[in-house]
C-alpha positions in Angstrom: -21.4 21.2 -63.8 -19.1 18.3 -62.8 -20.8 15.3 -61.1 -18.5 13.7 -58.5 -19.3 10.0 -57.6 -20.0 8.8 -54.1 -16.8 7.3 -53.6 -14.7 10.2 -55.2 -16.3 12.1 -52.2 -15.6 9.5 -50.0 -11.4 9.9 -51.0 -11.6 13.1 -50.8 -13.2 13.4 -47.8 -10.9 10.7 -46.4 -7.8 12.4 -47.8 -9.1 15.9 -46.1 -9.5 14.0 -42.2 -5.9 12.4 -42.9 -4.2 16.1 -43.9 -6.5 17.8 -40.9 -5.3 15.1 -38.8 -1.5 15.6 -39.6 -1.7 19.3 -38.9 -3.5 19.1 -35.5 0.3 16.3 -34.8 2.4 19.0 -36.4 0.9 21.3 -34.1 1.4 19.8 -30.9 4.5 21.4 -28.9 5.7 20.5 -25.6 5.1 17.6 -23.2 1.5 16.8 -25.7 4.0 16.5 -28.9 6.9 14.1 -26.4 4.2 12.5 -25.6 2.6 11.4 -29.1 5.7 10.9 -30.3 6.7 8.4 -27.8 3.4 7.0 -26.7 4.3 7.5 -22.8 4.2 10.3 -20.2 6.5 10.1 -17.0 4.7 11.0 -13.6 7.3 12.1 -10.8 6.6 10.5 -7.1 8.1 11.2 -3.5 8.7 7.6 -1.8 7.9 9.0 1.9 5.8 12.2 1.4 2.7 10.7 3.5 -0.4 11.4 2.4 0.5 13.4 -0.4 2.8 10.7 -2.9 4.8 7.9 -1.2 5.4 4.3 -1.8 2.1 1.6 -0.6 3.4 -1.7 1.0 3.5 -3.1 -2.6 6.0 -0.7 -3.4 3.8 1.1 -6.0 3.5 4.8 -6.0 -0.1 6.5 -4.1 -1.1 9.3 -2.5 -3.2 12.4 -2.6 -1.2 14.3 -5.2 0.2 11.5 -7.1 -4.2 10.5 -7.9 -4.0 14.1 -9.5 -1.2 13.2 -11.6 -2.9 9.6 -12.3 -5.9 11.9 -13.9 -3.9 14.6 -15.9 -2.2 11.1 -17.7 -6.1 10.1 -18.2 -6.4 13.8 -19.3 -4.0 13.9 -21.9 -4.7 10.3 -23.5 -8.2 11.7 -24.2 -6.8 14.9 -25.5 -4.0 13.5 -27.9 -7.0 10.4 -28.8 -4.2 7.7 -27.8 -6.1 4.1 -27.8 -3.2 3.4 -25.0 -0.9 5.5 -23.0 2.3 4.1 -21.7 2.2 5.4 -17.9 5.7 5.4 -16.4 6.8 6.3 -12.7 10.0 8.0 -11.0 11.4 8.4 -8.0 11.9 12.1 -7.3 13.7 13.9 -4.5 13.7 17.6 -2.9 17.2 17.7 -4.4 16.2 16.2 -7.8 12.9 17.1 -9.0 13.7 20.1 -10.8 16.3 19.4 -12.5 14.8 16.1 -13.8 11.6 17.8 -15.2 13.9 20.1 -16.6 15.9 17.5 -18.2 12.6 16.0 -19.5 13.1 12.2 -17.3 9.9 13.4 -15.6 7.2 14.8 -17.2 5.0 15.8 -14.1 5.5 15.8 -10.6 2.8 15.8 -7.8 3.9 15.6 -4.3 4.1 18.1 -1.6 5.8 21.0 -3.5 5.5 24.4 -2.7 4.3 26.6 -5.9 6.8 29.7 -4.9 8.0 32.5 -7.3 11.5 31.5 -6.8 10.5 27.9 -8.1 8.4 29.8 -10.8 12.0 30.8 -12.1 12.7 27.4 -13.0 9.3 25.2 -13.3 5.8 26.1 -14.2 2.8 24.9 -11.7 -0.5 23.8 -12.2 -3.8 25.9 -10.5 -3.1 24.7 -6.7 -4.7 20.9 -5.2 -3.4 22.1 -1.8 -2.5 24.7 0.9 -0.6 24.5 4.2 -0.6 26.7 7.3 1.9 27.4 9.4 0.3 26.3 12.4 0.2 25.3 16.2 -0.7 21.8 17.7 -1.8 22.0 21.5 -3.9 20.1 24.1 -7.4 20.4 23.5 -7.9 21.0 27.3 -5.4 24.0 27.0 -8.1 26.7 26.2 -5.7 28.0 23.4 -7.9 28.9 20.5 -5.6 31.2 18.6 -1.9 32.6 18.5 -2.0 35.4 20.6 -3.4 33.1 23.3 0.4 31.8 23.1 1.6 34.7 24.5 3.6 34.2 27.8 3.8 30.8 27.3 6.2 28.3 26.0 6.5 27.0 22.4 8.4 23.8 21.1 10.5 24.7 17.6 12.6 22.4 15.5 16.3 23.9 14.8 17.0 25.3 10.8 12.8 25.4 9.9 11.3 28.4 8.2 8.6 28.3 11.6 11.4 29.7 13.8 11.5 33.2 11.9 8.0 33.1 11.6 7.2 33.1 15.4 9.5 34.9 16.2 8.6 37.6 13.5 4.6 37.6 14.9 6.0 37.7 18.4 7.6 41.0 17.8 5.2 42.4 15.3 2.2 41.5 17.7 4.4 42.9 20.5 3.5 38.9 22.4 5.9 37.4 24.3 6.8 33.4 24.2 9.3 31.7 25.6 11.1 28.8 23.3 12.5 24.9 23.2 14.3 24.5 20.8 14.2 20.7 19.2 15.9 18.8 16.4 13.5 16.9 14.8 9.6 17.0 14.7 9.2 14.2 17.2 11.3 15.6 19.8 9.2 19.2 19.7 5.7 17.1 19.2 7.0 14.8 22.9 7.4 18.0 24.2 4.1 19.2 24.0 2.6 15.8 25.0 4.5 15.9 28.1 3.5 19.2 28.9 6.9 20.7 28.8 5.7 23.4 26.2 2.2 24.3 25.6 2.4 24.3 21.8 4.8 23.1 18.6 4.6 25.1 15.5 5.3 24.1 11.9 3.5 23.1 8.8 0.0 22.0 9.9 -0.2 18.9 8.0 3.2 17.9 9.3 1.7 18.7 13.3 -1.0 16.5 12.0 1.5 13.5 11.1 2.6 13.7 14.5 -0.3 14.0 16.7 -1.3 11.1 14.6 1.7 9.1 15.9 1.2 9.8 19.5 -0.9 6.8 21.9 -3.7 10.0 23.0 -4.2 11.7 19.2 -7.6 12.5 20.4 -6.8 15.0 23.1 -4.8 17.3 20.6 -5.5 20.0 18.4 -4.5 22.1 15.7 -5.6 25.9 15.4 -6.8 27.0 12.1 -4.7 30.0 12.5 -1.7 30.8 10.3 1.4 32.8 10.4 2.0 31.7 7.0 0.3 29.6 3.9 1.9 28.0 0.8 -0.3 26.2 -1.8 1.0 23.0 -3.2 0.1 22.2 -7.2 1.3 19.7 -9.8 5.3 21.0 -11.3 6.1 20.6 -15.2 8.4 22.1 -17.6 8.0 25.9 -18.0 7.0 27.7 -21.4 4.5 24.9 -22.7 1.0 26.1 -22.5 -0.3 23.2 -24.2 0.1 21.0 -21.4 -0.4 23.3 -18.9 -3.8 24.1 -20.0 -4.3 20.3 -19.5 -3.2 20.2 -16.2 -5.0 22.9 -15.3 -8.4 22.0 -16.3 -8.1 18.3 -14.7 -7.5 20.0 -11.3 -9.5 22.6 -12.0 -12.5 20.0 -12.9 -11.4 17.8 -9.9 -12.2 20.9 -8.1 -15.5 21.5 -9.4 -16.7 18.5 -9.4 -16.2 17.6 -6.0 -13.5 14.7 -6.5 -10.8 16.4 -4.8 -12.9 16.8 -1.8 -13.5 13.1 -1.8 -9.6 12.1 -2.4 -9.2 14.6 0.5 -11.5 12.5 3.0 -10.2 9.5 1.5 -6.5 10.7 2.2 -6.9 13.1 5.4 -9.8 11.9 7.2 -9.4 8.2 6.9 -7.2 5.2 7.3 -4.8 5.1 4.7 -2.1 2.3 3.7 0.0 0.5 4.7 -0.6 0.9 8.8 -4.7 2.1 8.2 -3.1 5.5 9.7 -6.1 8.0 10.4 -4.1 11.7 10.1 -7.7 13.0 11.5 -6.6 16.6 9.3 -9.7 18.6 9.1 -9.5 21.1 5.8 -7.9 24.0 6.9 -9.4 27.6 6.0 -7.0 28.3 3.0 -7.9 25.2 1.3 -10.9 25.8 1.5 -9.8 29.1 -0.1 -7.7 27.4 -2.8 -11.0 25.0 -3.6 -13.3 28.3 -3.8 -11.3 30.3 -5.7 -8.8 27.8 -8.0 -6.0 30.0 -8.9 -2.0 28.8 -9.7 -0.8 32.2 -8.1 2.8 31.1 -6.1 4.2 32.9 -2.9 
């Protein structure tokens, strides 16, 4: 029987971690491998997307979405074992931000984009941090509780948004019957309401919350927790790179659980927020609450 010394075992032993170590590297694929290659991870951020990811007074990226995207980085320096990750930031647009995670500038993007199965062709989402409705914003003194209580009266609509064949397809397929402005911007159809020209403006809820918010009497408005349609909004990456998407998907996913995201959304939707200490007043709507219950990265 051969006797090995104490430090023949220690080599050895030393030699083994080394070899186990360089095979977990070799291993890595994806954004995880770009990433310990390089020593950096690129987090994609929308300069005006209030609350969600927009630029602070300081110029610096914050927001909702882009704190998600400031814990997956945390996520995957504790994964990969990195001592210090290089965190960089870029400006993304609507037009833009596919095509630059695509091209690998960005590695991650969290703003206010809509996890669709036409974007599903192109990008790959993470399990879903938010979800719009399709809503209606109207006095609070109006009595109007639900859609149908629209019917026979007159709705504001901005020109060219998806909420125009949406009421008008629940008009016809609840057989009600509203009668429309038509507006070309958000402000315009928000003034319109205040003024009590139309008895309701319909669009994204959290966008009707942006404006109520800008108005000089935000208190006597509501917004019904009614939808005539939802999208959920989730982190976009590269497609085909399970590695990293399990990463992302367990940081929201723990956010979730936890009870952090709750928090950021009080922090971001229920408080003043920078630079003008803006209260958005934006109570959770029902399918976010679904989205928090149920965490799922299912588009629509």
């Amino acid at each position: 029987m051969f006797k090995i010394s104490r430090r023949t075992a220690i080599v050895a032993a030393t030699c083994l971690l080394a070899a186990s170590t360089a095979v977990s590297a070799a291993e890595l694929t994806g954004t995880l491998k770009k990433v310990q290659e390089t020593g950096s991870i690129t987090l994609g951020y929308r300069e005006s997307s209030v609350p969600f990811s927009y630029l602070n007074a300081d110029g610096k990226p914050t927001g909702y979405a882009f704190t998600v995207c400031q814990r997956v980085a945390d996520s995957v320096k504790k994964e990969l074992g990195l001592s210090k990750l290089d965190i960089k930031y870029q400006a993304v647009t609507s037009a833009n931000r596919i095509p630059l995670i695509q091209n690998g500038t960005v590695d991650i993007e969290c703003g206010s984009t809509t996890n669709s199965l036409k974007r599903q062709k192109e990008a790959a989402f993470s399990v879903s941090y938010f979800g719009i409705q399709v809503s209606a914003a109207v006095w609070k003194s109006s009595g109007i509780k639900t859609i149908d209580d629209l019917n026979g009266k007159t709705i504001a609509l901005t020109s060219g948004t998806t909420s125009v064949a949406l009421t008008k397809a629940y008009e016809r397929d609840h057989k009600l019957k509203f009668r429309y402005l038509m507006t070309k911007d958000f402000a315009e159809s928000m003034q319109l309401v205040a003024n009590k020209r139309a008895d309701a403006f319909i669009i994204d809820d959290v966008l009707l919350a942006g404006q109520i918010a800008n108005l000089s009497n935000p208190e006597d408005f509501t917004i019904l927790d009614a939808a005539l349609s939802v999208e959920p909004y989730g982190a976009m990456f590269r497609k085909d790179d399970p590695q990293f998407k399990a990463v992302v998907d367990k940081t929201v996913t723990d956010m979730i659980k936890s009870g952090e995201l709750e928090k950021l959304y009080t922090q971001w939707f229920e408080s003043p927020i920078p630079p003008k200490n803006t209260n958005l007043n934006f109570k959770m709507n029902s399918y976010t609450k679904e989205l928090f219950k149920n965490p799922s990265d299912k588009g629509i």
